[in-house]
N, C-alpha and C positions, 0 to 999 in steps of 0.2 A: 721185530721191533713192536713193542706196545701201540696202542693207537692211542689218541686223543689227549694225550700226558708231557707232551710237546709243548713250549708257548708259539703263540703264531710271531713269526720274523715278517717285519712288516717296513717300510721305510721310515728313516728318524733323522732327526733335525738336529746335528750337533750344534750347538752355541758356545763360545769361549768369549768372557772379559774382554779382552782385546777387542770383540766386535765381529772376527773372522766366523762364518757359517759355512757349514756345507753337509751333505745328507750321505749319507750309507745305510744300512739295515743295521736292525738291532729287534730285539725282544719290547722298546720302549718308543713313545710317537717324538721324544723330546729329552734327548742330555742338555745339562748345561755343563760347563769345565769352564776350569780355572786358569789353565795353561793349554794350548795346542800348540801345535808342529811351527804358526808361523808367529810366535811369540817367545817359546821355549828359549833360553841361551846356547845351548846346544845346537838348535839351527839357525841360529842368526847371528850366532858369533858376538852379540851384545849380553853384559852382566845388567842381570834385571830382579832387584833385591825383592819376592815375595816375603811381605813382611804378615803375620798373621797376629792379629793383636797386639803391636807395638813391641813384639821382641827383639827386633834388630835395635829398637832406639833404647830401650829396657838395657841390652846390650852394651852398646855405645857409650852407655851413663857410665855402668858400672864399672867397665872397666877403662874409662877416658884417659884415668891417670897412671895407671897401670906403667906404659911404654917410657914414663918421663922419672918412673921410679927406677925403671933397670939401667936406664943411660946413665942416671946421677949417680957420682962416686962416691963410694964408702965415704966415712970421714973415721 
């Protein structure tokens, strides 16, 4: 193996949104995230809408009325 072409793996400080921290190794002194293990819907079994510049409500607008057009009956 080459030498000195390596980055140093060194101890790092994950941070996630939610608040939750805890440290492992990495190439970096500092992650931040956006989702971890104890916010994910996947492990907590809670629906948790990440909305990333207002497209869930963007969403919501456009097609509000959408559901109320397919139940109405022909005429």
């Amino acid at each position: 193996m080459k030498k000195n072409i390596h980055p140093d793996y060194i101890g790092c400080k994950i941070t996630c949104l939610c608040g939750n921290e805890f440290e492992t190794r990495a190439t970096m002194p500092e992650i931040k995230v956006d989702i971890c293990s104890s916010c994910h819907p996947f492990f907590t079994g809670k629906q948790k809408l990440v909305d990333t510049a207002g497209r869930v409500e963007r969403f919501q607008k456009r097609y509000k009325d959408y559901r109320k057009q397919i139940d109405k009956p022909q005429e």
